[in-house]
C-alpha positions in Angstrom: 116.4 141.0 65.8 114.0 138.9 63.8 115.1 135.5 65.3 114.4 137.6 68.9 110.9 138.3 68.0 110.6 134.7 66.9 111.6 133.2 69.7 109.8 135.0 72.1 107.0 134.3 70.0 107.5 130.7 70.4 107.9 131.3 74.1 104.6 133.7 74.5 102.8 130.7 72.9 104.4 127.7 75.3 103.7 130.3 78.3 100.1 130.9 76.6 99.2 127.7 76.9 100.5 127.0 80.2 98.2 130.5 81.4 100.8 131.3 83.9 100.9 134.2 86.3 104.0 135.0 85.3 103.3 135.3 82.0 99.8 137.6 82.6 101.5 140.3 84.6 105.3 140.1 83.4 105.5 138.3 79.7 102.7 139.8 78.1 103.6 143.5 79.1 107.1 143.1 78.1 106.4 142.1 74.7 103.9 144.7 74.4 106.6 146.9 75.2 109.2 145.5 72.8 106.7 146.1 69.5 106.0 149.6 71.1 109.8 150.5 70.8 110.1 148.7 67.3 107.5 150.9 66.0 108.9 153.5 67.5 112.5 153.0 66.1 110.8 152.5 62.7 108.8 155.5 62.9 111.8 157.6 63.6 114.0 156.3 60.8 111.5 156.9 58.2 111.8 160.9 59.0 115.6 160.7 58.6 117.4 159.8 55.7 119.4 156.7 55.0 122.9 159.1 55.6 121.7 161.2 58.4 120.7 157.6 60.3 124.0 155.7 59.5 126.4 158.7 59.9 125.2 160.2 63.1 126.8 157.5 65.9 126.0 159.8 68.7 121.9 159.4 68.0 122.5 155.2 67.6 124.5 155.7 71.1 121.4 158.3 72.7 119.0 155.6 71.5 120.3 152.2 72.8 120.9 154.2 76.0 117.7 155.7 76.3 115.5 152.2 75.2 117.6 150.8 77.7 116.9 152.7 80.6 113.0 152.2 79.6 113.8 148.5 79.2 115.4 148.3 82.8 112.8 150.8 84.4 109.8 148.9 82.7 111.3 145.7 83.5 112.3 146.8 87.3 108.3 148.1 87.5 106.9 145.0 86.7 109.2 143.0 88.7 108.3 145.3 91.8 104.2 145.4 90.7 104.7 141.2 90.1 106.5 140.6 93.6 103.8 143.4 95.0 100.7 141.5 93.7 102.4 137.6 94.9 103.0 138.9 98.6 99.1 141.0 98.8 98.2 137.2 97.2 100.5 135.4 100.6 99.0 138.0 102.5 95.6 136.6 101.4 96.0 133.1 101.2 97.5 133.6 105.1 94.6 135.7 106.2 92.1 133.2 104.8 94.0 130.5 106.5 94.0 132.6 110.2 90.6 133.2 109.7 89.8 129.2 109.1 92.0 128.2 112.0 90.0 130.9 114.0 86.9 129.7 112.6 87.7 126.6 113.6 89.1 126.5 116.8 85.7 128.7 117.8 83.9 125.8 116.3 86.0 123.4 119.2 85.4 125.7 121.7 81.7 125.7 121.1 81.8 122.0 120.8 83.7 121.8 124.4 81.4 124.1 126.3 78.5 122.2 125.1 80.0 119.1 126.3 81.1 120.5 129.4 77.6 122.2 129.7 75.5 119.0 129.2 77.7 116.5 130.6 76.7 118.2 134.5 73.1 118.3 133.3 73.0 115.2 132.5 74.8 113.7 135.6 72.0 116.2 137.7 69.4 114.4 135.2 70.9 111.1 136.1 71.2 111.5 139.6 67.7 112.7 140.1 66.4 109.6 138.5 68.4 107.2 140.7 66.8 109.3 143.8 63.3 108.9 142.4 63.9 105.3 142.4 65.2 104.4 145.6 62.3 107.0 146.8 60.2 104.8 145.2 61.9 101.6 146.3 61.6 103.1 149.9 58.3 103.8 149.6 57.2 100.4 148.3 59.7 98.8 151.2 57.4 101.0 153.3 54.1 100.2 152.2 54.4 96.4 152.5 55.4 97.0 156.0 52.1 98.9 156.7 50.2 95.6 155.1 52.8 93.6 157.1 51.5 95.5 160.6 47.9 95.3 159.6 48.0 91.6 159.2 50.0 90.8 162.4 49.2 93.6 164.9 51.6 92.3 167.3 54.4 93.0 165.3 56.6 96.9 165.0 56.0 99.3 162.4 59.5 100.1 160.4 59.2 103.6 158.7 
């Protein structure tokens, strides 16, 4: 039982180190558990007497069963609260990730409707300016006609 105690000792402190999940929500409570039931044990053999301990087999049989039991249903807890807290942390990690992909896919969107929203205004913006110049150009073309006609009167006006 000693060498037990040692070597989970020696594992606690490897875990320790590496600050594992694992060993916060599983390791730790185990061992917790493990001195709980030696004191326990210990407590209850000091009220009996060396005889009454070693001759009543059907108390050493009541105990191992019953430390069992709350080994397995301790250990079966913390498996289930374990597994419980890594798929709530999945869950997480998954709804973070949604919401990002949301997020960014929004973001595209916005992008491509302002894009598709200025590209037209600046094709109006464009085309207006070409029209204001070949107005212009027109209008020039027109005005040296007018000097044309007042300098040789026998000639047509073009408008």
């Amino acid at each position: 039982m000693k060498i037990f105690y040692m070597t989970s000792l020696s594992a606690m402190k490897h875990l320790i180190m590496k600050k594992s999940l694992f060993l916060k929500k599983f390791i730790i409570p185990m061992f917790i558990f493990k001195i709980i039931l030696t004191i326990k044990l210990f407590t209850n053999l000091k009220g009996k007497s060396s005889n009454q301990y070693h001759l009543g087999t059907k108390n050493d049989d009541l105990w191992d069963q019953s430390s069992e039991t709350i080994f397995e249903t301790t250990l079966h807890s913390g498996i289930q609260k374990l597994t419980k807290e890594i798929k709530q942390e999945n869950r997480d990690e998954l709804r973070n990730k949604l919401i990002d992909g949301e997020k960014k896919i929004e973001l595209e969107n916005r992008i491509a409707a302002r894009k598709a929203a200025s590209t037209p205004f600046q094709d109006v913006v464009a085309e207006r300016k070409e029209a204001r110049e070949s107005a212009d150009d027109l209008l020039k073309k027109n005005m040296e006609n007018i000097e044309k006609a007042r300098r040789e009167p026998g000639e047509d006006l073009i408008v």
